[in-house]
N, CA, C and O atoms as a GROMACS GRO file, in nm:
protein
  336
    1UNK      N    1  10.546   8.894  10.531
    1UNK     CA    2  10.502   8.767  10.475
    1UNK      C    3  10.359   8.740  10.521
    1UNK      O    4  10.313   8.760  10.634
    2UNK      N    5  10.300   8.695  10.420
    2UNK     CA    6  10.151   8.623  10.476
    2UNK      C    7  10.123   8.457  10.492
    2UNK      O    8  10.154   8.359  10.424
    3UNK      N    9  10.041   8.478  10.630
    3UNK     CA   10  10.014   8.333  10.675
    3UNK      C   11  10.070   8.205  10.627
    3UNK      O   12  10.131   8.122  10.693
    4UNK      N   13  10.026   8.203  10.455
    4UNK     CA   14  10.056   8.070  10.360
    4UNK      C   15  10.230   8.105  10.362
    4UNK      O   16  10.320   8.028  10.396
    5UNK      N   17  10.234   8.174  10.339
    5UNK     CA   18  10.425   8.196  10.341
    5UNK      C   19  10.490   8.142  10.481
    5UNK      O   20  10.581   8.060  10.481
    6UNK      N   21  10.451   8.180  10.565
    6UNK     CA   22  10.474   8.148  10.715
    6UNK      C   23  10.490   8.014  10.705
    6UNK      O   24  10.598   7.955  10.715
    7UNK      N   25  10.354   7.952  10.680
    7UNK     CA   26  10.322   7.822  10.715
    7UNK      C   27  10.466   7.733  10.625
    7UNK      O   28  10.534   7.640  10.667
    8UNK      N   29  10.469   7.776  10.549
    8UNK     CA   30  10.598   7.695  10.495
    8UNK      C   31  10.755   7.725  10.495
    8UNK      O   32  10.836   7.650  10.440
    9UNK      N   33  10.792   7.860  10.573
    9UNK     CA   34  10.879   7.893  10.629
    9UNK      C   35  10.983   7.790  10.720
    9UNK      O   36  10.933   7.787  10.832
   10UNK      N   37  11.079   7.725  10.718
   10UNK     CA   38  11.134   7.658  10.820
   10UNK      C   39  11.282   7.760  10.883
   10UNK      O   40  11.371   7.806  10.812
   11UNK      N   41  11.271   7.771  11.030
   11UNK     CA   42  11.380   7.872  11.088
   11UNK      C   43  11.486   7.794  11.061
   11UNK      O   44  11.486   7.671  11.055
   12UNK      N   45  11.574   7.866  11.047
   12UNK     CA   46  11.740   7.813  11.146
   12UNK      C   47  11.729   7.778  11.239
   12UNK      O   48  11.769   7.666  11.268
   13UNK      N   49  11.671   7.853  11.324
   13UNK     CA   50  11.672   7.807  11.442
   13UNK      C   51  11.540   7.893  11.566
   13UNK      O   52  11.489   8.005  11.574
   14UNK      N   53  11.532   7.790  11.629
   14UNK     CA   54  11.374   7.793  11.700
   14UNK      C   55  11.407   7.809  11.858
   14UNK      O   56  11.476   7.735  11.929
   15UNK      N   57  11.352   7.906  11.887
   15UNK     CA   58  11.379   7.956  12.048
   15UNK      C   59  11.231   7.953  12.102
   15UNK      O   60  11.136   8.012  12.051
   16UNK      N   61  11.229   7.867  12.224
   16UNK     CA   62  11.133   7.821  12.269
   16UNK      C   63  11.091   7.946  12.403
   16UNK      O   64  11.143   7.919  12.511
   17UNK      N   65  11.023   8.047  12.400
   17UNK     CA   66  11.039   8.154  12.505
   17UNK      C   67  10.917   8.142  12.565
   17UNK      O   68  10.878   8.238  12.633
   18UNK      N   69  10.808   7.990  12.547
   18UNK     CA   70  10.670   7.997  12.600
   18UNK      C   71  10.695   7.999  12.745
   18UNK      O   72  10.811   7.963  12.765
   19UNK      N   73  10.625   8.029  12.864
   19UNK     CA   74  10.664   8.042  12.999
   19UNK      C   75  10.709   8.140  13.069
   19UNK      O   76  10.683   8.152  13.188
   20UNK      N   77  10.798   8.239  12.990
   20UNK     CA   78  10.905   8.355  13.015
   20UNK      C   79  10.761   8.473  12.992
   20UNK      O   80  10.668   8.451  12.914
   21UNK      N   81  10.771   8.562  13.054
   21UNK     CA   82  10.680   8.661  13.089
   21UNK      C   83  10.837   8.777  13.020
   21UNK      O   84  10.959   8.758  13.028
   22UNK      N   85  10.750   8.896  12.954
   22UNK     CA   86  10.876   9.001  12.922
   22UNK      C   87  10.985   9.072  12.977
   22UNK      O   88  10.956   9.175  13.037
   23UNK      N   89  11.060   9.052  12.972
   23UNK     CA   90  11.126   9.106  12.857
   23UNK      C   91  11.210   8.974  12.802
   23UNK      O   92  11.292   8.989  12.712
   24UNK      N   93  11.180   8.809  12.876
   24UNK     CA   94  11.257   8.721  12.825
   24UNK      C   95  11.205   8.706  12.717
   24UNK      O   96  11.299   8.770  12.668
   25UNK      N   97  11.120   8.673  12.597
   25UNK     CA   98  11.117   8.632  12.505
   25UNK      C   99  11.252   8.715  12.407
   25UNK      O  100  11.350   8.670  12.347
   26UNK      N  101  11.180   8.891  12.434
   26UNK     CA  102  11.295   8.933  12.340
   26UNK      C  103  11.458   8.941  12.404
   26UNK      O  104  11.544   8.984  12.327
   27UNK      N  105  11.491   8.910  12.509
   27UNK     CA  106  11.668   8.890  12.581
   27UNK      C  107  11.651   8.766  12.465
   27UNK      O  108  11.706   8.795  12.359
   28UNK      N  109  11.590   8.644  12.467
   28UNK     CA  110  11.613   8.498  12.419
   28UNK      C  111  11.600   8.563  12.293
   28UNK      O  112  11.675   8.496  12.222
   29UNK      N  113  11.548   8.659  12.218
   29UNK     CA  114  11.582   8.651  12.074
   29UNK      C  115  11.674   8.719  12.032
   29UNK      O  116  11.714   8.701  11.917
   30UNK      N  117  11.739   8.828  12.125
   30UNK     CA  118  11.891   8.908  12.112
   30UNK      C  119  11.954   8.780  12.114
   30UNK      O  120  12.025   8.775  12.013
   31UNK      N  121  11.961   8.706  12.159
   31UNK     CA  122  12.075   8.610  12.194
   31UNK      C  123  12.064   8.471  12.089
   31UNK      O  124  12.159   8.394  12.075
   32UNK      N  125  11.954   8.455  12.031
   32UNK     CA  126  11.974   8.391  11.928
   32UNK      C  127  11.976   8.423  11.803
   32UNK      O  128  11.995   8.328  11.728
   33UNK      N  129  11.962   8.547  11.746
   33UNK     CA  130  12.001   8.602  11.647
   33UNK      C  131  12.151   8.610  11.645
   33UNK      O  132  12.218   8.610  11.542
   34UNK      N  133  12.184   8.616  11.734
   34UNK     CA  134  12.377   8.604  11.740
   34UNK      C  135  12.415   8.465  11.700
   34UNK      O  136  12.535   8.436  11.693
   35UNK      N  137  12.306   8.365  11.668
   35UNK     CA  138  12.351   8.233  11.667
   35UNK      C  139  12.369   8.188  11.533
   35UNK      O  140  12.425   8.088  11.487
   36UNK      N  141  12.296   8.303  11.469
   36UNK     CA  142  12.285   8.200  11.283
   36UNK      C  143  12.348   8.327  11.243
   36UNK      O  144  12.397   8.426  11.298
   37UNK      N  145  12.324   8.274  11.097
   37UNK     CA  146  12.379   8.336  10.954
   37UNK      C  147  12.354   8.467  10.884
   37UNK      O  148  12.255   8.464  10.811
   38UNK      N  149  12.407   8.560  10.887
   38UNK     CA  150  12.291   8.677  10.804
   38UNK      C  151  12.212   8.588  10.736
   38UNK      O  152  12.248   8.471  10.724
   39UNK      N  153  12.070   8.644  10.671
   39UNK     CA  154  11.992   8.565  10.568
   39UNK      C  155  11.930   8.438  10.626
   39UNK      O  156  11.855   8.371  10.555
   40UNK      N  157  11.958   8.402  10.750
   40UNK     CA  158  11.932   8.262  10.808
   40UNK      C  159  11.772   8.338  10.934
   40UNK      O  160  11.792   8.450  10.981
   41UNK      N  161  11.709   8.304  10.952
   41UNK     CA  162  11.600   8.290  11.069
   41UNK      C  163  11.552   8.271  11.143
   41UNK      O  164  11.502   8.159  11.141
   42UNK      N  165  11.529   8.337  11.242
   42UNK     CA  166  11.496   8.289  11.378
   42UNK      C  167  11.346   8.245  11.400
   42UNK      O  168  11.255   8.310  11.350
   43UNK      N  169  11.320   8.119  11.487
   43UNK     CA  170  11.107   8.150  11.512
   43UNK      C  171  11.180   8.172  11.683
   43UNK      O  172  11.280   8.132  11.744
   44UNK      N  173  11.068   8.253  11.707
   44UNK     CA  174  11.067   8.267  11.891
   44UNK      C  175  10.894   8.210  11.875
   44UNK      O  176  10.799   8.239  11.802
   45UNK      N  177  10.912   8.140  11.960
   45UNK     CA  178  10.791   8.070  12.030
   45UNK      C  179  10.713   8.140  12.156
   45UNK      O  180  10.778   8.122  12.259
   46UNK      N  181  10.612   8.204  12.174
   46UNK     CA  182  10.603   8.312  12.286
   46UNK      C  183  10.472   8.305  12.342
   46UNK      O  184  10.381   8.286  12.261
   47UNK      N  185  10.430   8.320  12.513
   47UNK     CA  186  10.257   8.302  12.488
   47UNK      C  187  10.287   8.456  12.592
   47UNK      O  188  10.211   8.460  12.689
   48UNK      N  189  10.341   8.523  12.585
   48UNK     CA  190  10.355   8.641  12.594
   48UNK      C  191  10.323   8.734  12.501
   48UNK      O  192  10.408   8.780  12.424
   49UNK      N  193  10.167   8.779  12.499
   49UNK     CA  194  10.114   8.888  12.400
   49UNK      C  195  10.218   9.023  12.364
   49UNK      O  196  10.212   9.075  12.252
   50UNK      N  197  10.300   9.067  12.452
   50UNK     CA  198  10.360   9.184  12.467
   50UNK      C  199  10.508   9.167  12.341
   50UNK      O  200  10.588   9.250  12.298
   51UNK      N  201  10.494   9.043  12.319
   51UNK     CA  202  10.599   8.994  12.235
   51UNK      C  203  10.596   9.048  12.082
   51UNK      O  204  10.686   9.068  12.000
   52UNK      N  205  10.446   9.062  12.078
   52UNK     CA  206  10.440   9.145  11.949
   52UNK      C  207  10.503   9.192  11.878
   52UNK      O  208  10.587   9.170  11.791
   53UNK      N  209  10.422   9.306  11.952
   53UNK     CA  210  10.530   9.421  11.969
   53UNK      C  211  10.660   9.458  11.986
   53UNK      O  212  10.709   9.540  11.909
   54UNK      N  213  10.740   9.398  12.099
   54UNK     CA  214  10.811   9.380  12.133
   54UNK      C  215  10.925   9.350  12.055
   54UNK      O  216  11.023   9.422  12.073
   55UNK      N  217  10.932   9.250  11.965
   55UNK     CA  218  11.007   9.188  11.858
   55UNK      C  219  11.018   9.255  11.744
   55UNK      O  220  11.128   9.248  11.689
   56UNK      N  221  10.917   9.332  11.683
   56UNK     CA  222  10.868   9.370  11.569
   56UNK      C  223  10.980   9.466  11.563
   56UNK      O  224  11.081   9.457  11.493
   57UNK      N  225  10.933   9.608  11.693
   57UNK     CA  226  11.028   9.665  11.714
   57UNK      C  227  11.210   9.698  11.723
   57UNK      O  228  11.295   9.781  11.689
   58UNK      N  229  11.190   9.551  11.803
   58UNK     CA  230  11.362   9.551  11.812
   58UNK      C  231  11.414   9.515  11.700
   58UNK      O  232  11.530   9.548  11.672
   59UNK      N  233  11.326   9.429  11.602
   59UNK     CA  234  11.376   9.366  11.481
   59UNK      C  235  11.465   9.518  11.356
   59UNK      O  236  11.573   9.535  11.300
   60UNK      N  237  11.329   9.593  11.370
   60UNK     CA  238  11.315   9.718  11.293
   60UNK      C  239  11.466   9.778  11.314
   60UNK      O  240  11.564   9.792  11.240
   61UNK      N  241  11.428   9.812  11.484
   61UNK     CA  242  11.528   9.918  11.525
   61UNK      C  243  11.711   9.865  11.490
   61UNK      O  244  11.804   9.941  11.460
   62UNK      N  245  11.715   9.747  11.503
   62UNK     CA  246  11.869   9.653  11.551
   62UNK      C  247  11.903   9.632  11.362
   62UNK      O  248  12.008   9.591  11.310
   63UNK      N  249  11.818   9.660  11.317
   63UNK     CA  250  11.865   9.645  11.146
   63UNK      C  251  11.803   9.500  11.055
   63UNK      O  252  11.840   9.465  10.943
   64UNK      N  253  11.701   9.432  11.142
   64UNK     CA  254  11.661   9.300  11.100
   64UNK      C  255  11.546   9.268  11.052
   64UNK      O  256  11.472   9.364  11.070
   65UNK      N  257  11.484   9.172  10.994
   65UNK     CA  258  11.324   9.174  10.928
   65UNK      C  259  11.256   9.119  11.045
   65UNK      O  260  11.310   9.045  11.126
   66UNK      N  261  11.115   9.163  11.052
   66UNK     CA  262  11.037   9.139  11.125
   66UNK      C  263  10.935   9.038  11.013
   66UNK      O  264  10.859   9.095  10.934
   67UNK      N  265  10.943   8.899  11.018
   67UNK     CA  266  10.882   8.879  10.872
   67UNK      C  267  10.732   8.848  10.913
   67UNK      O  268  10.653   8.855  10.819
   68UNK      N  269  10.676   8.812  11.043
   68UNK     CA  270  10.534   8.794  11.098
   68UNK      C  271  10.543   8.742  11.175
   68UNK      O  272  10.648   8.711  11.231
   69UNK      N  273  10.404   8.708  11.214
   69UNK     CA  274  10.385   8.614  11.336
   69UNK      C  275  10.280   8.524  11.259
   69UNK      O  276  10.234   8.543  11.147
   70UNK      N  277  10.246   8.397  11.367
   70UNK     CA  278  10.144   8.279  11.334
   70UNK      C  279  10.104   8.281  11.447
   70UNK      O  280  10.195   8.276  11.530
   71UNK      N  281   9.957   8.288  11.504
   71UNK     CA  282   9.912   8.187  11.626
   71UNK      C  283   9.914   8.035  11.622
   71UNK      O  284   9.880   7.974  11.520
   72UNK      N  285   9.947   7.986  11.713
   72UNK     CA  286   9.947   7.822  11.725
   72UNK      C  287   9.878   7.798  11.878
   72UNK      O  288   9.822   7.886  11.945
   73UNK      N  289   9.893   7.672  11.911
   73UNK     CA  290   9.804   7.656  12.018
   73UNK      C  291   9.840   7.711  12.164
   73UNK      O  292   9.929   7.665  12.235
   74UNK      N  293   9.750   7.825  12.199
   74UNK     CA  294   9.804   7.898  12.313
   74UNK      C  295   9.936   7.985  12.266
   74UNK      O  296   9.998   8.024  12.365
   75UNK      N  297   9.967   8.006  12.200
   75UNK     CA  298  10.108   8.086  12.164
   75UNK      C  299  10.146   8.107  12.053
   75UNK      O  300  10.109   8.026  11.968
   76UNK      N  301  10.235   8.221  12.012
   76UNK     CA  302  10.272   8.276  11.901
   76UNK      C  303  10.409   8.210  11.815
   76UNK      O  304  10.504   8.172  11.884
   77UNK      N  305  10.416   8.201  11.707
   77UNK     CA  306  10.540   8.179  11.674
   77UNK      C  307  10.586   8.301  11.567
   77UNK      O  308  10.528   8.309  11.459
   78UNK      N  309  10.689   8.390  11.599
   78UNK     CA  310  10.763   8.520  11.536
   78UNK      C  311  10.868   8.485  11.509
   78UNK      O  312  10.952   8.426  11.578
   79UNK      N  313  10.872   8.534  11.356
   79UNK     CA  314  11.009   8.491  11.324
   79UNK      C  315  11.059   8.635  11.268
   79UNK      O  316  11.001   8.734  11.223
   80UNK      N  317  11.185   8.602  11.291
   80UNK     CA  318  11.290   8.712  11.247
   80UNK      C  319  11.414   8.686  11.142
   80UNK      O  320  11.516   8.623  11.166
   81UNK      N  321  11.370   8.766  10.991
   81UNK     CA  322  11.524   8.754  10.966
   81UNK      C  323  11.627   8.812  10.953
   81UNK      O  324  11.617   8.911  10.880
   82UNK      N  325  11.750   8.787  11.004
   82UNK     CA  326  11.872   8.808  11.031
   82UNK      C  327  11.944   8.850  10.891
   82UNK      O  328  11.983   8.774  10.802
   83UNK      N  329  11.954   9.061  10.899
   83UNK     CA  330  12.006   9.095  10.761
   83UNK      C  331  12.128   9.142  10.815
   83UNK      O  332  12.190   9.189  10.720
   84UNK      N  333  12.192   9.152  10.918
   84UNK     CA  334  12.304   9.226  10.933
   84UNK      C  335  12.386   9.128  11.049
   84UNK      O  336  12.497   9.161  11.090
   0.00000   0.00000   0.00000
């Protein structure tokens, strides 16, 4: 997805992981992807650069969309959606 898509994106549900240094952002997004709907979305909130990556990956690997990221102030917001 691009930026303008993002920007009007609303999650299921929003995991706040600013503060958490790695590997918590992505433990907090294993664990909230267990929380919604196939087809439903996660944002992780992150000022952990490594999260990137990090997410993109696991999203790929675990069977799920990696749909982007947004910068916001001091921190990222990545969302994931939940296909399986």
């Amino acid at each position: 997805m691009n930026t303008e898509e993002l920007v009007t994106l609303t999650a299921d549900k929003v995991i706040d992981a600013r503060g958490t240094a790695c590997p918590g952002p992505l433990l907090e997004a294993k664990k909230g992807i267990g929380t919604v709907k196939v087809g439903q979305v996660i944002e992780v909130k992150s000022n952990d650069k490594g999260s990137r990556k990090d997410l993109s990956t696991w999203a790929t690997k675990v069977g799920h969309e990696f749909l982007g990221l947004m910068e916001a102030d001091g921190y990222d917001r990545l969302f994931v959606l939940r296909k399986k």
